[in-house]
C-alpha positions, 0 to 999 in steps of 0.5 A: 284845824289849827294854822301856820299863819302870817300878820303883815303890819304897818305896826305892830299895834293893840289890835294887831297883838290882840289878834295875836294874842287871840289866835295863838290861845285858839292854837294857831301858829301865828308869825308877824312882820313890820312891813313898810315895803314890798319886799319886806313882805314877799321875803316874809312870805317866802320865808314863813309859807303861811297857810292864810296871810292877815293884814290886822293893821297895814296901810300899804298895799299887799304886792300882787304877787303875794295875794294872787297866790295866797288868801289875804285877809284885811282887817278894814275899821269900817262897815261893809262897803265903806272904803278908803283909808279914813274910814274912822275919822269920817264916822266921826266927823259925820256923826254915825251912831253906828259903824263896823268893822269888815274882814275882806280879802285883797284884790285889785281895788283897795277896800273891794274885795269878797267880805268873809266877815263882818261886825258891829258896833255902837259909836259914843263920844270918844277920840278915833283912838280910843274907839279903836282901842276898844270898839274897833278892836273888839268888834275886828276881834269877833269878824277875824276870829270868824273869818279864819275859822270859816277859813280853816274850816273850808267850804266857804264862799266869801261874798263879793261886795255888791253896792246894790244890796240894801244893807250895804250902806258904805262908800268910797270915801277919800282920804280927809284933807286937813282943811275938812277938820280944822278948827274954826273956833266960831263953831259950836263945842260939838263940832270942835270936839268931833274935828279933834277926836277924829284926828286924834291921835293922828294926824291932829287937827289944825288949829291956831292958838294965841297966834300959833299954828298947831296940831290940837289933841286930847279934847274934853268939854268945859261947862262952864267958862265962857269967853270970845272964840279962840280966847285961852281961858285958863289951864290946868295939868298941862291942858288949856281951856279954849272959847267956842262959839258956844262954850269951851273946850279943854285940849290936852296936847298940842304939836308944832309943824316937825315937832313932838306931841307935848303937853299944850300949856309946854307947847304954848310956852310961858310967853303966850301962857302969860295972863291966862289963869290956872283954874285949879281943880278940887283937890283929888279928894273929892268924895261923894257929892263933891262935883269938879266940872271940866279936865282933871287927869285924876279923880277919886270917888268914893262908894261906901268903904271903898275908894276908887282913884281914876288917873287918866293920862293921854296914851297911858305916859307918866310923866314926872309930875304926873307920878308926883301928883297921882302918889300925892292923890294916892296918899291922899286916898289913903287918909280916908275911913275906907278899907280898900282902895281901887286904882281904875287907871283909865278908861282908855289905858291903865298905863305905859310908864315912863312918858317919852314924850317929855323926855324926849323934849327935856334940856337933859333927856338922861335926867329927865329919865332919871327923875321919872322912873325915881318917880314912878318908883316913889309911887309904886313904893307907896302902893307896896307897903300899904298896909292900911287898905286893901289895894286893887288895881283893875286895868280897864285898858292895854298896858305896857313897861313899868304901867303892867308893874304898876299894877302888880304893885296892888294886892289882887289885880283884875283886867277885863277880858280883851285887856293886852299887856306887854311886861318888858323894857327891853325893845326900848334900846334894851332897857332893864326897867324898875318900879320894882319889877324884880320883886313884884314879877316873880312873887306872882309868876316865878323866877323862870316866867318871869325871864320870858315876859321880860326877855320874850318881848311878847304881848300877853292877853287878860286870859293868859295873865291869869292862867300863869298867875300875872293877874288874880282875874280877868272878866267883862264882857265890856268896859261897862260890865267890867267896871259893874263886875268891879265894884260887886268884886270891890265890896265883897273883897271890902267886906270887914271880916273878908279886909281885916283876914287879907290884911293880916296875910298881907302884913305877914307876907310882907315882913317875911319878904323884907327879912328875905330881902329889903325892898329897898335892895330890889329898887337899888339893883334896878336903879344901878342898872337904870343909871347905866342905861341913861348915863352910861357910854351905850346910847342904846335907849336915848337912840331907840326912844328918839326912834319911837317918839319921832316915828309917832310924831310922824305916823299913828302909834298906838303900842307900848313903847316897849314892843314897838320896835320888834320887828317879828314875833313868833308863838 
C-alpha cells in the first residue's frame, strides 16, 4: 500500500534525502518540510494530510497537536532505549563496539515512545559524521523501511519501551557538555581521537593551540613524530600535527568562537605557524611497496595495470589548491605504465565542488569563486580528454554540484548502492555551475533529464542513476564489498584486448563530439554564465553561500550545498 507521507526535518540531510530516495522507489508519495518551529510543522500537516508522518532528521520536538493526531515516526541514532540528543557522540566517547539505530513513535517523553523498529550495526574508528553518513544511515534505512511497511500493512503493535527487559541495554543519556570532550593534550592518542570524532563535525571539540582557543576537527593518527603534549609538530595540506601524551595526531581543521570552519594551518595563521616545519609527504606517486605514515588528502596505489588515485577531502569541498594538487596527482597517475585509472574519491564522500568555506573566508569571495571553478574545470578537462587510460570514477559516498559532474567526467562510473547525489547548482543562490555539466549531463541522460536533475533540485539515489542512465552501475552491499567489487570490476574492464577496443570508441566519440562542438564552447558558455553569478549586480549566490556557511558554522550541516536551502521537495 502505497502512502501519502510527510518528512519533518531540522534539515534536509544525507539520511533524510536517502530516506526520501528510498520510499519514493517503493512508490510512496513522500513531502519533506524544513521545519524550525511549530508552526511550520502544523501548517505543513495541515496543507500535506499525510497518512504517517516521519521525523528522519529533526531536532525539535513535534507539537502535541500534530502526534496526538497523526502516527510520527522518529528516526533516533541509538539502540533501544537510549535517549537523549547525544546518542552518537556518547558511543563514542564511550568506546561502544556496537550501536543501533531505533524507529519510535512520538509522545510525550522525548526518545520514550513505542519502538516499530530497530537495527544494528558495528562501530570502527571514525568521526560521528562519517558513522552517520554511512552506519547510521544504512542501519536507519533498514529500521524506517520496516517500520513503514508494518505500518502500511496495518495490524501491528509497536512495542512500549520497557527498561526491565534484558535486551535493552540503552538509557537516558544528557546532552555532552563541552568540557566532557575537551581536549587535554596530556591524554593518550586514543582519547584525543575519540573526544574529536565525536563532536566531529559539530560542534567540535575545545582545544587550545599555540595559545588559541579553538573548535578542533578532522583527527587522524600520526606514527611517528613525537614531542611535548600540545607542541605543534609540523603540517601539511592545511593540517597541523599535534604531541600527546603518547604520540600525535593530525587536525585538519580548526574554527574560532563565531567563525567558520577553515583549514587549521589558515585558522592558526602565519604568526603561530612560525618555526613549525612543513613535513612534506611523498609525492602522490606512491606505487606499491612505497609507505607514507600520517595525513595526506590524496594517495595513489597501484594493483597491476591499473592505478587507483584516492582524494580525500574534509566534507567532500574542493578548494583551489585542493583541484590543483589533485589535477597535479591525476597527471601524474597518467605518466604510469597502466591502463586504467580509478578515481576512488573518498571514503566518506566522493565530492560536493566548490569549497565554500574558503570562499567564504577569501579577502575577495568573487575571485576566490572564480579561481576555483577555473580550477575544477582544469582538472575535469584533463579527466575528459584522457585518451591514454581507461577512467573510472567509483563514488564510495554521497555527492553533490560539480562533485556529481566530476565523476561523469570518467568513462564508466560506478556508486555503491545507498550512494545519494544531487546534480544541481541552482539552490545555491541560482547558480548556473560549470565543469562542463552542459556537455557531460546530457551525453549520459539526454537534453530533457538533463533539465530536471538540474532545474528539479531533487537528490537521486545509485538505483535510479543507473536506471536513467547517470551512472554505468550501482552495486555493494557495503563500502567493504564495494570497494572488493571495484577492483574485480576494475581488472576486467583493464583486461588488454577489453582496454585497447574501449579506447578506441572512446577516441571516435570524442573527435566526433569535438567536431559537433568544442569542448572549449561548453566550458566558456558555462563560465559567461558562472562570471555573472559572481561579478554580476544580482548578489544571489554571495548571499545564499554566506547563508549556508554561517548556518553550518552554527548547526551540524550534513548536505550538499546545493539542496541545502529547499525548503520542500515532493515526488
Amino acid at each position: 500500500m502505497a502512502l501519502r507521507i510527510l518528512f519533518l526535518c531540522t534539515a534536509y540531510n544525507g539520511l533524510a534525502q536517502r530516506a526520501w530516495v528510498e520510499l519514493t522507489d517503493l512508490g510512496h508519495e513522500v513531502s519533506v518540510q524544513v521545519a524550525a518551529d511549530a508552526d511550520t510543522m502544523r501548517a505543513a500537516v495541515a496543507r500535506e494530510r499525510p497518512q504517517l508522518i516521519v521525523a528522519p532528521m529533526l531536532k525539535s520536538a513535534i507539537p502535541d497537536d500534530i502526534w496526538t493526531q497523526h502516527t510520527c515516526l522518529i528516526v533516533h541514532p541509538g539502540i533501544v532505549g537510549d535517549r537523549g540528543p547525544s546518542s552518537l557522540d556518547w558511543a563514542i566517547l564511550d568506546g561502544e563496539h556496537d550501536w543501533g539505530v531505533t524507529v519510535l513513535q512520538a509522545a510525550a517523553e522525548m526518545d520514550a515512545g513505542d519502538i516499530w523498529a530497530s537495527a544494528g550495526f558495528a562501530m570502527r574508528g571514525a568521526s560521528k559524521s562519517q558513522l552517520y553518513r554511512h552506519e547510521v544511515t544504512d542501519a536507519a534505512i533498514r529500521a524506517l523501511l520496516q517500520a513503514v511497511e508494518r505500518y502500511a500493512e496495518g495490524g501491528y503493535r509497536p512495542q512500549p519501551l520497557d527498561y526491565g527487559r534484558a535486551e535493552v541495554r540503552g538509557r537516558l543519556r544528557a546532552a555532552m557538555r563541552p568540557s566532557e570532550r575537551a581536549i587535554d593534550w596530556q591524554l593518550d592518542t586514543a582519547s584525543v581521537l575519540a573526544r574529536v570524532r565525536s563532536a566531529d563535525s559539530y560542534p567540535g571539540a575545545r582545544a587550545e593551540l599555540a595559545g588559541l582557543r579553538c573548535q578542533v576537527f578532522g583527527a587522524h593518527p600520526e606514527r611517528v613524530l613525537r614531542g611535548r603534549p600540545g607542541e605543534l609538530l609540523g603540517w601539511r595540506e592545511g593540517a597541523v600535527c599535534v604531541a600527546t601524551g603518547d604520540g600525535a595526531v593530525w587536525l585538519s581543521h580548526l574554527r574560532e568562537k563565531d567563525g567558520i570552519k577553515l583549514p587549521a594551518t589558515q585558522v592558526l595563521g602565519e604568526r603561530r605557524m612560525q618555526g613549525v616545519l612543513e613535513r612534506a609527504s611523498r609525492p602522490a606517486m606512491s606505487v606499491a611497496g612505497q609507505r607514507d605514515h600520517g595525513y595526506r588528502q590524496i594517495r595513489y596505489r597501484e594493483s597491476g595495470a591499473i592505478g587507483y588515485l584516492h582524494f580525500d577531502f574534509y566534507n567532500g569541498a574542493m578548494s583551489t589548491a585542493q583541484c590543483d594538487r589533485l589535477r597535479t596527482a591525476f597527471l601524474q597517475a597518467r605518466q604510469r605504465p597502466t591502463r586504467a585509472i580509478v578515481l576512488m574519491g573518498g571514503a566518506d564522500l566522493w565530492s560536493n565542488g566548490i569549497h565554500l568555506n574558503t570562499i567564504q573566508a577569501s579577502n575577495d569571495p568573487a575571485l576566490e569563486s572564480w579561481r576555483n571553478i577555473l580550477a575544477m574545470n582544469a582538472l575535469v578537462r584533463e579527466i575528459v580528454l584522457t585518451d591514454s587510460h581507461l577512467v573510472i570514477s567509483a563514488m564510495q559516498g554521497n555527492a553533490g554540484a560539480g562533485g556529481v559532474i566530476l565523476a561523469l567526467a570518467a568513462d564508466q562510473v560506478w556508486a555503491r548502492r545507498g550512494v545519494v547525489m544531487n546534480p544541481h547548482y541552482k539552490g545555491m543562490g541560482g547558480l548556473y555551475g560549470s565543469e562542463y555539466w552542459t556537455y557531460l549531463l546530457p551525453r549520459r541522460v539526454g537534453d530533457t533529464l538533463a533539465r530536471e536533475l538540474t532545474e528539479g533540485l531533487r537528490p537521486i539515489g545509485a538505483a535510479g542513476a543507473e536506471r536513467i542512465g547517470l551512472i554505468d552501475a550501482a552495486f555493494g552491499a557495503s563500502a567493504a564489498d564495494f570497494v572488493a567489487h571495484v577492483e574485480q570490476r576494475a581488472e576486467r574492464a583493464a583486461d588488454p584486448a577489453s582496454c585497447r577496443k574501449a579506447l578506441s570508441l572512446k577516441r571516435r566519440r570524442r573527435a566526433a563530439d569535438e567536431r559537433r562542438k568544442p569542448l572549449e564552447s561548453y566550458g566558456a558558455e558555462e563560465l559567461a554564465h558562472m562570471y555573472r553569478n559572481f561579478f554580476g549586480a544580482d548578489r544571489s549566490y554571495h548571499e545564499a553561500r554566506q547563508r549556508f556557511v554561517l548556518k553550518c558554522a552554527a548547526e551540524v550541516c550534513e548536505t550538499a550545498p546545493a539542496v541545502q536551502s529547499a525548503a520542500r521537495v515532493t515526488a
